[in-house]
N, CA and C of each residue as an Amber inpcrd file, in Angstrom:
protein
   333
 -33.1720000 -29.3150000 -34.3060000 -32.3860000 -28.3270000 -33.6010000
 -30.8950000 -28.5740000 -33.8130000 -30.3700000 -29.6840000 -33.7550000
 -29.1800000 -30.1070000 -34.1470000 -28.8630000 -29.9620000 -35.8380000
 -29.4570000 -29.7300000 -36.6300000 -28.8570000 -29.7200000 -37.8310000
 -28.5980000 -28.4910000 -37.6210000 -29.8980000 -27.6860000 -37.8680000
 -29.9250000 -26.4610000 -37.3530000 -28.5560000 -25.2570000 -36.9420000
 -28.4550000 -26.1270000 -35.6280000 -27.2810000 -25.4970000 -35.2290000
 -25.7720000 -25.4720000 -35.7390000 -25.2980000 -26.7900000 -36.1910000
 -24.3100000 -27.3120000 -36.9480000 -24.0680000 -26.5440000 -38.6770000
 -25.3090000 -26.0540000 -39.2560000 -25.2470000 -25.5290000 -40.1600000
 -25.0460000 -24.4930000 -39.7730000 -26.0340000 -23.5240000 -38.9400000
 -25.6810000 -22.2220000 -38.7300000 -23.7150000 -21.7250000 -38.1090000
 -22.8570000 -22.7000000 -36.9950000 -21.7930000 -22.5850000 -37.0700000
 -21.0210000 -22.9840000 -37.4720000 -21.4430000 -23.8930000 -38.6310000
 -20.5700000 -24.0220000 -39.6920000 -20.3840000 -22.6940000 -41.0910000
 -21.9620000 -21.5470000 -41.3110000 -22.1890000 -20.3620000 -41.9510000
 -20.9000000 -19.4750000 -40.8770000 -21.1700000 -19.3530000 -39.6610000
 -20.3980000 -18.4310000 -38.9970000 -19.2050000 -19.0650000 -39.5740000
 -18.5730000 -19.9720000 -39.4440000 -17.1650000 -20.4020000 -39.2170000
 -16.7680000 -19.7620000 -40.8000000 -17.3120000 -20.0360000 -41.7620000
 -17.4380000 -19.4800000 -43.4300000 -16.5670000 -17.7230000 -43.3500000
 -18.0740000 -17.1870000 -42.5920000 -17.6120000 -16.0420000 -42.6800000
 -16.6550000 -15.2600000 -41.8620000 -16.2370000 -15.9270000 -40.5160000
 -14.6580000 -15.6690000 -39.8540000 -13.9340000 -15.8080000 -40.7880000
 -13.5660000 -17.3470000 -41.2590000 -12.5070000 -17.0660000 -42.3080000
 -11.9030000 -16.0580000 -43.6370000 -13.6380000 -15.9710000 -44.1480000
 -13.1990000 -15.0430000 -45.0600000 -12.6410000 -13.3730000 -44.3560000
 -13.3030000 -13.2850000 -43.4140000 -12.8810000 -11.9820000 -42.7570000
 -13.2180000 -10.5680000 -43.3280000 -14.2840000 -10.9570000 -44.5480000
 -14.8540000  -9.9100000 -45.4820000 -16.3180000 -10.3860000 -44.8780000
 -17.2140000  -9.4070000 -43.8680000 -17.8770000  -9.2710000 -43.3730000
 -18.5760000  -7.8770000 -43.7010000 -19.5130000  -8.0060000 -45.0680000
 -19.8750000  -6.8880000 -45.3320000 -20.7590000  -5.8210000 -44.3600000
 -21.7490000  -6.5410000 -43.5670000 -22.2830000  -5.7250000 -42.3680000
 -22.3730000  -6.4540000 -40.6820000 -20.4530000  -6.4500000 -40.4810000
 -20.3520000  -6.8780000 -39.3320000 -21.4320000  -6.4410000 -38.0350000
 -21.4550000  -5.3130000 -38.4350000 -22.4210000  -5.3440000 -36.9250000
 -23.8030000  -6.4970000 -37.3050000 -24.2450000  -6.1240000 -37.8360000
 -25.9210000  -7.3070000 -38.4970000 -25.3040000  -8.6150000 -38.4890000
 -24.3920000  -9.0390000 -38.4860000 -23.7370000 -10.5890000 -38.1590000
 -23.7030000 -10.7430000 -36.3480000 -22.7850000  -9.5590000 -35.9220000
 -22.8140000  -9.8480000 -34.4890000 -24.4910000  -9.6690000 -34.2310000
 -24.9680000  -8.8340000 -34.2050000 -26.6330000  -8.8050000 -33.7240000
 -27.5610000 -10.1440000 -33.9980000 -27.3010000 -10.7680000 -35.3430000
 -27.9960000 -12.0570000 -35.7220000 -27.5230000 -12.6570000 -34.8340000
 -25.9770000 -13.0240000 -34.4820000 -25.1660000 -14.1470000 -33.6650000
 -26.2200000 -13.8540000 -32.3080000 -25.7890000 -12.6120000 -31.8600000
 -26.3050000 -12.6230000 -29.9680000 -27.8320000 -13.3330000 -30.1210000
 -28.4750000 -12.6400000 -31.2150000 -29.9920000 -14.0200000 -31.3480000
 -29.8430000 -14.8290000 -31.1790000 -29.5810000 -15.8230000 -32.1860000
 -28.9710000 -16.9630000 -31.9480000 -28.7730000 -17.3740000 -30.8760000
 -27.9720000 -17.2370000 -30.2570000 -26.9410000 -17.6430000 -28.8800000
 -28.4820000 -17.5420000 -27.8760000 -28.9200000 -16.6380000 -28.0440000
 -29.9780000 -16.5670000 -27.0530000 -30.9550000 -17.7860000 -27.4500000
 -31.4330000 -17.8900000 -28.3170000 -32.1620000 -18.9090000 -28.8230000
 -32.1420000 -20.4480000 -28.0730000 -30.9020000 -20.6220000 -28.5960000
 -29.7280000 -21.8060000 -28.2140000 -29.2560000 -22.1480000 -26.8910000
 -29.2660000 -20.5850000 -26.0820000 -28.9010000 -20.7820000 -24.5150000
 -30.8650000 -21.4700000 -23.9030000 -31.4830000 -20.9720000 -24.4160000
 -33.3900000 -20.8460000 -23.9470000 -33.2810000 -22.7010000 -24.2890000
 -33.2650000 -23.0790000 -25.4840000 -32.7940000 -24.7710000 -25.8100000
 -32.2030000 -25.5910000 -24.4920000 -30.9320000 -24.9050000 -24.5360000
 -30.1800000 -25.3230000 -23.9950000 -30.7100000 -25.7140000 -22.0520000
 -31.3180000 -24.6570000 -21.8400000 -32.3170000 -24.9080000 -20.7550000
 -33.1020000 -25.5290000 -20.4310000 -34.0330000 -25.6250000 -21.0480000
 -34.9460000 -26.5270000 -21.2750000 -34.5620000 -27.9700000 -21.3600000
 -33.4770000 -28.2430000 -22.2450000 -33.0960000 -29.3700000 -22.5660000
 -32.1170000 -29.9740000 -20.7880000 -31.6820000 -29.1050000 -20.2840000
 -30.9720000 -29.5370000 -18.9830000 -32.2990000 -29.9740000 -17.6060000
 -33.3280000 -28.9700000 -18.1100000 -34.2360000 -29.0600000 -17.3690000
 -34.9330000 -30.9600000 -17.1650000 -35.4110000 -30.9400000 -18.5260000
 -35.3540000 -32.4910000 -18.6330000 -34.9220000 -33.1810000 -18.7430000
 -33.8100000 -33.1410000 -18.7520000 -32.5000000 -33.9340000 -18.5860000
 -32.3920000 -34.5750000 -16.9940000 -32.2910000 -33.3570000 -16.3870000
 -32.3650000 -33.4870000 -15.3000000 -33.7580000 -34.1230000 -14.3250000
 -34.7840000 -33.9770000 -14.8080000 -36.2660000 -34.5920000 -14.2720000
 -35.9470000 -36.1140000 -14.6290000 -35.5120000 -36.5830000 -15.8350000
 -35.3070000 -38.0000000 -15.8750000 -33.9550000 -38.3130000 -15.4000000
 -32.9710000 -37.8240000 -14.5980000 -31.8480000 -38.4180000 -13.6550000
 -32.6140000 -38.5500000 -12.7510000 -33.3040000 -37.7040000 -12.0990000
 -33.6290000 -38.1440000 -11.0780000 -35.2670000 -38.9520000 -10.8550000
 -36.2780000 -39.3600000 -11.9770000 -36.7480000 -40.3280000 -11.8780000
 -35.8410000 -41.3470000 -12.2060000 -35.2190000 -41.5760000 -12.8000000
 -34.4260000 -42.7790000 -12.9110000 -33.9060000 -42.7070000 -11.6960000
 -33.1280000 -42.0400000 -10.8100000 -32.6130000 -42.7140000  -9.7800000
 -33.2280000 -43.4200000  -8.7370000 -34.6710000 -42.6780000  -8.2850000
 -35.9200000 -42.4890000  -7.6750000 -36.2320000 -44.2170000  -8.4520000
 -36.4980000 -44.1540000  -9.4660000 -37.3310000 -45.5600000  -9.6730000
 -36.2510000 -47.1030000  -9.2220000 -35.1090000 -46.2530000  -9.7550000
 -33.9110000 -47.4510000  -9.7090000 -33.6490000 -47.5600000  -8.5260000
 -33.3780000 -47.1740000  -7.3220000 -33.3930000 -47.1880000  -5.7650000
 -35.2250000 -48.2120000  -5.2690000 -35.9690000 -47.3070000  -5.6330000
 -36.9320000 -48.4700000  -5.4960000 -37.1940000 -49.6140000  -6.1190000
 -36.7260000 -49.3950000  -6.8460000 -36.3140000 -51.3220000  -7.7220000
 -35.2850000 -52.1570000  -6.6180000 -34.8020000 -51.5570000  -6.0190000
 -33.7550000 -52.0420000  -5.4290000 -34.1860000 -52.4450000  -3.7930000
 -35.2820000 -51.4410000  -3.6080000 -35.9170000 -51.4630000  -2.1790000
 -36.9520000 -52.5060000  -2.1150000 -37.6480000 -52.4560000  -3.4730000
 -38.5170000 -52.8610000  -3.3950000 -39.0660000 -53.5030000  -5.2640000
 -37.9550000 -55.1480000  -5.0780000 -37.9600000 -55.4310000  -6.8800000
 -39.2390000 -55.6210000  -7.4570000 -39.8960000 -55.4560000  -8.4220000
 -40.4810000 -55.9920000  -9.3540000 -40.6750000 -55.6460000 -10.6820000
 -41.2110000 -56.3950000 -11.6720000 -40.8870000 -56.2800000 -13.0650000
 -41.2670000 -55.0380000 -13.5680000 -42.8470000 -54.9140000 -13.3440000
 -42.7110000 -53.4350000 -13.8740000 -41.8140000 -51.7960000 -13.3830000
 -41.5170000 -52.2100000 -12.0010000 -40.1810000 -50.9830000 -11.7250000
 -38.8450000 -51.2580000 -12.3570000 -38.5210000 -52.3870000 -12.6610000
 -37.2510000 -53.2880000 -13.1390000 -37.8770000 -52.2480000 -15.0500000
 -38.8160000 -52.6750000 -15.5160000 -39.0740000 -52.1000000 -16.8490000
 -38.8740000 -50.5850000 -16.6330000 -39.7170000 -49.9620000 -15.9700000
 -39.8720000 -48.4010000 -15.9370000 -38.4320000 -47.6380000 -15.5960000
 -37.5760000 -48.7000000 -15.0160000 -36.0250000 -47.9340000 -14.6650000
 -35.1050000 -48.2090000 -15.6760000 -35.4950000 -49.1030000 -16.6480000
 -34.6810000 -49.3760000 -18.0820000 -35.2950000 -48.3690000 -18.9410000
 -36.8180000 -48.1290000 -18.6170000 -37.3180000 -47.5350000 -19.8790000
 -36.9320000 -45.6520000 -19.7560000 -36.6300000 -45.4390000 -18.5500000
 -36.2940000 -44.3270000 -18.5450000 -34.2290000 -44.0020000 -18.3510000
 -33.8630000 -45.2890000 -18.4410000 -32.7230000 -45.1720000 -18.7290000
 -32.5860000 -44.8040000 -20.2670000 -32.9490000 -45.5500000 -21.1150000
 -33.1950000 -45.6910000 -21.9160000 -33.4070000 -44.1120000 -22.5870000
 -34.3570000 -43.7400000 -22.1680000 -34.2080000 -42.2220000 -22.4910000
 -33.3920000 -41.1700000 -22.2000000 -32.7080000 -41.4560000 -21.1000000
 -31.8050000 -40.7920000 -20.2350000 -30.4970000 -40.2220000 -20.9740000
 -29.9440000 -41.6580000 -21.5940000 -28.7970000 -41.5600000 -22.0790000
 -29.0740000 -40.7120000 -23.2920000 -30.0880000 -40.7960000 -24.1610000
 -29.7310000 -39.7880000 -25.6060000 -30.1190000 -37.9400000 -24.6280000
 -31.0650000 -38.3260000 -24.0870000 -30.8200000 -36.4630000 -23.4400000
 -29.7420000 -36.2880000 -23.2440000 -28.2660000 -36.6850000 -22.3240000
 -27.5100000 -36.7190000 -21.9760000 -26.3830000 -35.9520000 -23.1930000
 -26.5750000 -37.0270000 -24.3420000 -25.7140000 -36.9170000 -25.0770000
 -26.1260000 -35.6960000 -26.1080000 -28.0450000 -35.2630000 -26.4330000
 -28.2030000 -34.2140000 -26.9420000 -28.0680000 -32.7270000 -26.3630000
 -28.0610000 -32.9280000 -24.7810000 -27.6090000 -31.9110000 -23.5310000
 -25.7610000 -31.5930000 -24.1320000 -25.1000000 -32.4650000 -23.7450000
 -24.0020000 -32.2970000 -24.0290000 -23.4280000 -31.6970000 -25.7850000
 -24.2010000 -32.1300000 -26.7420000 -23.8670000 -31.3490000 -27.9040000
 -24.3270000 -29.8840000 -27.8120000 -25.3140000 -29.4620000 -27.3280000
 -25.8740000 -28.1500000 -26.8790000 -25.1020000 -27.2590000 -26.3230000
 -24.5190000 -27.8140000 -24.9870000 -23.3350000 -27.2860000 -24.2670000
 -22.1150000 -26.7330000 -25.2140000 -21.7580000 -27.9960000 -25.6210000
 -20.6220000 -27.5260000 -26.7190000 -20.8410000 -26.3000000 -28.4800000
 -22.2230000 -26.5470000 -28.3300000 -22.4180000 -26.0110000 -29.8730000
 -22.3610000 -24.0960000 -29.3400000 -23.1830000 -23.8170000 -27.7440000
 -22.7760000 -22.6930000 -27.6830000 -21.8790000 -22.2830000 -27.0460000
 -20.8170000 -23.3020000 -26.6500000 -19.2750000 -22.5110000 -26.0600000
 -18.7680000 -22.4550000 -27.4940000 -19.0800000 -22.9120000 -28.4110000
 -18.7570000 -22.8610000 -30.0480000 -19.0940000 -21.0690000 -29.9490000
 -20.1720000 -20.9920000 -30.2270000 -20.9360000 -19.6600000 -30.4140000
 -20.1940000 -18.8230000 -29.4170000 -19.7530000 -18.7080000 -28.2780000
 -19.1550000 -17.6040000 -27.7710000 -18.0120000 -17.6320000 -28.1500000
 -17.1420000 -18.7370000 -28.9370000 -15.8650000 -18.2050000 -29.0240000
 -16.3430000 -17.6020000 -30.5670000 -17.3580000 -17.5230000 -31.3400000
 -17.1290000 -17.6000000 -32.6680000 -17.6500000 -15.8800000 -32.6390000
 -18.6610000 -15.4240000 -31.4420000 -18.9200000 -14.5000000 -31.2310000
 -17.6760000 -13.2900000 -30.6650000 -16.3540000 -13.9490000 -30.3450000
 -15.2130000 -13.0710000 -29.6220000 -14.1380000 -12.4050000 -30.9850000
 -14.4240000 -13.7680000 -32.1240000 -13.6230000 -13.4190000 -32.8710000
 -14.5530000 -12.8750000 -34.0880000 -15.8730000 -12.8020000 -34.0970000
 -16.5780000 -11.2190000 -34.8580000 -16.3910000 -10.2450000 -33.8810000
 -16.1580000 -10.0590000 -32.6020000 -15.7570000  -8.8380000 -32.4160000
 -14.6260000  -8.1250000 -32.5620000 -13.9300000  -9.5500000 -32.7950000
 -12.0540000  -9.1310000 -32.7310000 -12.0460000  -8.5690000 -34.4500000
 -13.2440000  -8.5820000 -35.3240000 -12.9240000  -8.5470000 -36.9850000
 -13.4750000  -7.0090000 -37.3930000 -14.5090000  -6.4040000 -35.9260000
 -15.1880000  -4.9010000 -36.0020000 -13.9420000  -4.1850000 -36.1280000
 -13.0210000  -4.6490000 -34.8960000 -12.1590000  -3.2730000 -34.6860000
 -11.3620000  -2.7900000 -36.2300000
């Protein structure tokens, strides 16, 4: 999903510059796909993002209430996972505030 995306607004970014957009409208219509695609991702990906903050907090509070090794493991092991959602959540975020600005300036190229 990440190459994915990085290629596809790096194609958009191509064709802003050139500003020779032979069937602007079929670019904006592909883009709003896209974006939709990417926002549905983007959901999903917050969704579980969010289910493992809060088992991790949930396990890590009871590690704390109540120590032992395997809660001490299960609150690393879902840290552990925590942090790359975090950081693949956060490229997501950014790749489609990418896409709406890249989507303002194909509309600014119709008129």
């Amino acid at each position: 999903m990440k190459k994915s995306m990085k290629e596809y607004i790096l194609k958009v970014d191509k064709m802003i510059k050139r500003k020779e957009v032979a069937s602007i409208d079929e670019v904006i219509n592909e883009h709003l796909i896209k974006i939709s695609f990417y926002q549905h991702e983007r959901l999903i990906h917050f969704l579980v993002t969010m289910l493992f903050a809060i088992l991790t907090l949930v396990t890590f509070f009871y590690t704390l209430v109540s120590p032992t090794t395997l809660l001490l493991a299960m609150t690393l092991l879902l840290l552990c996972l925590l942090v790359p959602y975090i950081f693949h959540y956060y490229f997501l975020e950014n790749g489609i505030q990418k896409m709406y600005k890249q989507y303002d300036r194909l509309k600014e190229l119709k008129k």
